[in-house]
Every structure is written in structure tokens, then in C-alpha cells.
C-alpha positions as a LaTeX table, in Angstrom:
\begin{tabular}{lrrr}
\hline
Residue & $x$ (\AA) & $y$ (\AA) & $z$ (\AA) \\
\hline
Unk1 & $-43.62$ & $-79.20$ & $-100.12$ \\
Unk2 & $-42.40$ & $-78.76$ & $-103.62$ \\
Unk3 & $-39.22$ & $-78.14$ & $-104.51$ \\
Unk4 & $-38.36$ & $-74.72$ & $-106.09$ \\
Unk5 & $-36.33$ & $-74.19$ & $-109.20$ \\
Unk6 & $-33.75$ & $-71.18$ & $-109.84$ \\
Unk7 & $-34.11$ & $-68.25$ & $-112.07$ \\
Unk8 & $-31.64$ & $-69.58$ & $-114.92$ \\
Unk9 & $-33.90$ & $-72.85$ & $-114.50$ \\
Unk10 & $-37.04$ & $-71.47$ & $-115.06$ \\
Unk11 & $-35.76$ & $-69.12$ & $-117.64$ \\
Unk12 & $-34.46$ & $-71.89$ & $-119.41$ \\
Unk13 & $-37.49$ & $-74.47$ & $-119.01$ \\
Unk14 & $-39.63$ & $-71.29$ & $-120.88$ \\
Unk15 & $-37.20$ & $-70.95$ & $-123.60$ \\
Unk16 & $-37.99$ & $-75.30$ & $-124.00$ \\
Unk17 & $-40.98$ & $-76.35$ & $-126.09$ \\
Unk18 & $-42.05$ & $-80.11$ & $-124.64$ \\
Unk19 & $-44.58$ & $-80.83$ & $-127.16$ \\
Unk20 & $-41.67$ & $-80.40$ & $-130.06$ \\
Unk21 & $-39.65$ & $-83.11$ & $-131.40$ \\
Unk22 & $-35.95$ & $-81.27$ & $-132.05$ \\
Unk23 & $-33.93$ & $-82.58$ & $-134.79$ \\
Unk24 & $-29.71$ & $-83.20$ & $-133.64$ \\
Unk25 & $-28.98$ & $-79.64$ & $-134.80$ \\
Unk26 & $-31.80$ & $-77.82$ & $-133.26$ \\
Unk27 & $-31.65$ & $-79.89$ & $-130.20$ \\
Unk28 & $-27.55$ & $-79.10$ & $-129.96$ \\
Unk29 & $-28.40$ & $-75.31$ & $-130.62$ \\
Unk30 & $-31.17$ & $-74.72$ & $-128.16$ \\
Unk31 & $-28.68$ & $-76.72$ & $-125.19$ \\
Unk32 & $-26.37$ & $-74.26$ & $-125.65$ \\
Unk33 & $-28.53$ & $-71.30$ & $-126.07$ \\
Unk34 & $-30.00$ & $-72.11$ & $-122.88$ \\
Unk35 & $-26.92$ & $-73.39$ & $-121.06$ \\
Unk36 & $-27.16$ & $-71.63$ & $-117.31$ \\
Unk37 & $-23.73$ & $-72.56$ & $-116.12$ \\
Unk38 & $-20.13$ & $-71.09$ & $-117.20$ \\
Unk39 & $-18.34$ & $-74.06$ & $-118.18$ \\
Unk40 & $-18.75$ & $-76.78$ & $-120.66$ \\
Unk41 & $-22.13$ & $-79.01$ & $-119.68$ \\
Unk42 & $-22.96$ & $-82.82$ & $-120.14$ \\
Unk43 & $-25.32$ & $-83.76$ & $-122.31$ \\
Unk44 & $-26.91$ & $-87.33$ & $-122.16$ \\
Unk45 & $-28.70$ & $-88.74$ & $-125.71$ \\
Unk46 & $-30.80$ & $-91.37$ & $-125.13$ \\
Unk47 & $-31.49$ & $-93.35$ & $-128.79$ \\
Unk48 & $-33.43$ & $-95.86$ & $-129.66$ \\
Unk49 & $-31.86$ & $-98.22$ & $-132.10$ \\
Unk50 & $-34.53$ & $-100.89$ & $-132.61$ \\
Unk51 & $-32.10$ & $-103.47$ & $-132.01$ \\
Unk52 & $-32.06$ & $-105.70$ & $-128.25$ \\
Unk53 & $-28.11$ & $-104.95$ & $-127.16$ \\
Unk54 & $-28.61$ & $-106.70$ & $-124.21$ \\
Unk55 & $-28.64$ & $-109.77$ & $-126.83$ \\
Unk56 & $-25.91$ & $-108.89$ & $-128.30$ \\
Unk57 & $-23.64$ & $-108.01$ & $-125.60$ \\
Unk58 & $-24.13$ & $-111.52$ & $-124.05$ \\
Unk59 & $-23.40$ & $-113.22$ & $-127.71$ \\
Unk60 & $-20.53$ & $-111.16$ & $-127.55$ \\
Unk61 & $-19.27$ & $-111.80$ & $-124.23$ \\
Unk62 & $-20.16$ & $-115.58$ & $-124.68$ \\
Unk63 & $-18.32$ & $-115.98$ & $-128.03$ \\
Unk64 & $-14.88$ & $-113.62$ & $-126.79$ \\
Unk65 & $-15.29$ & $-116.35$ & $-123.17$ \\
Unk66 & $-15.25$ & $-119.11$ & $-125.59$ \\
Unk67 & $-12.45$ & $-118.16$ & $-127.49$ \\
Unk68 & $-10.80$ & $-117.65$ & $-124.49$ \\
Unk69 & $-11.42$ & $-121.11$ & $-122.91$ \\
Unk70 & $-10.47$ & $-121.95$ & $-126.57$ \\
Unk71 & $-7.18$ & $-120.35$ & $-126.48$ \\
Unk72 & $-6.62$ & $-121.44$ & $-122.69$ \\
Unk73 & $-7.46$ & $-125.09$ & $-123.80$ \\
Unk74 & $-4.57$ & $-124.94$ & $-126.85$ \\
Unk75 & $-2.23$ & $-123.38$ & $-124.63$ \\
Unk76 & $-2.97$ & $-126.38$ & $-122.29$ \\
Unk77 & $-2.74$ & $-128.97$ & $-125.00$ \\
Unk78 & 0.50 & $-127.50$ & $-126.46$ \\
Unk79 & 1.98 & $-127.69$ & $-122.85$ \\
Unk80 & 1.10 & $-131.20$ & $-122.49$ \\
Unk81 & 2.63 & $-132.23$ & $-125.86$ \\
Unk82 & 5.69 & $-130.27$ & $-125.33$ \\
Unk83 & 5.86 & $-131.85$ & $-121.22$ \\
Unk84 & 5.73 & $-135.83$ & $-123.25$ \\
Unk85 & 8.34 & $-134.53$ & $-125.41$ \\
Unk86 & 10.86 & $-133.66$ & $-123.12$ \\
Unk87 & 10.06 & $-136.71$ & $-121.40$ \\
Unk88 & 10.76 & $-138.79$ & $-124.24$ \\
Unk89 & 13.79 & $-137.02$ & $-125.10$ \\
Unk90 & 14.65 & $-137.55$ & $-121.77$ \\
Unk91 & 14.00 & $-141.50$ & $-121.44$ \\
Unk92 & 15.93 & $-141.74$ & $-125.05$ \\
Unk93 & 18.95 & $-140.05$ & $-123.16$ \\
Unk94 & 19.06 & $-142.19$ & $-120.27$ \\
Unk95 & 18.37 & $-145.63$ & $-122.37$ \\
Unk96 & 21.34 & $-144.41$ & $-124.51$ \\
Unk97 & 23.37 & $-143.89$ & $-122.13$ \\
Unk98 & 22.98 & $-146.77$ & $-119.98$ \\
Unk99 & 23.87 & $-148.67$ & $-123.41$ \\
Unk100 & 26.87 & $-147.02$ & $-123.83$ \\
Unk101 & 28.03 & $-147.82$ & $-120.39$ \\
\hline
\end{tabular}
């Protein structure tokens, strides 16, 4: 059984010319000429850019997870250098004090 469209719908679908490419403007006058409901509608624009994002979203994502292990792996480092240093510091102390004593 097929399913059965409302008035506004059908009204709407006449108003519609399939077989016409709409330019932005046109295409953003006839939606709201032929808006059915009484409130403000989404629209969804589907364009085709000619370009693979998927392609670029993983370089992206890749190269922003890299500079992240980056950054995580200087942070490490710098923790490590700073952790010898206070050990030194700390051996120099003792050593100095034991001399003193």
C-alpha cells in the first residue's frame, strides 16, 4: 500500500520543478515560498566539493595525534630530566653534608 502525502505536501511538490537545476537564491526563495509548517524549517545542502574529505580528515586527525604523542613525549622527557636533577641535587646535599660532619 502506498503511503499518502498531505495537502500542504502535494501542494508544495507541484509548486517544485525536478527537472530544474535552482541556483542558491532561487533554491532559498522557492523553500520558503513553499514552506508548509509555521515555524522556522531545516534545510540540509548537500555540495559537492571535488575534493576526498575523508582524506583529509584522517591527515588531520593523524597529524593533531602526532603532535599530541609529540607533546606527551616532551612533557615525558622534561619530567625525566627534571626527576635526575633533583636527584643530583639531592646526592650533592647528602655527600656535602656527610663531609662536613
Amino acid at each position: 500500500m502506498a503511503k499518502k502525502h498531505g495537502k500542504k505536501y502535494e501542494d508544495a511538490k507541484k509548486q517544485v520543478d525536478v527537472t530544474k537545476e535552482y541556483t542558491a537564491s532561487e533554491a532559498i526563495e522557492l523553500v520558503k515560498k513553499v514552506a508548509p509548517a509555521n515555524f522556522d524549517e531545516t534545510v540540509e545542502v548537500a555540495v559537492r566539493l571535488g575534493v576526498d574529505l575523508v582524506k583529509r580528515i584522517n591527515k588531520s586527525v593523524a597529524r593533531s595525534f602526532f603532535q599530541m604523542v609529540r607533546a606527551k613525549l616532551n612533557v615525558f622527557l622534561y619530567l625525566q630530566k627534571v626527576k635526575k636533577r633533583r636527584k643530583l641535587k639531592k646526592q650533592a646535599r647528602t655527600s656535602l653534608v656527610k663531609k662536613t660532619l
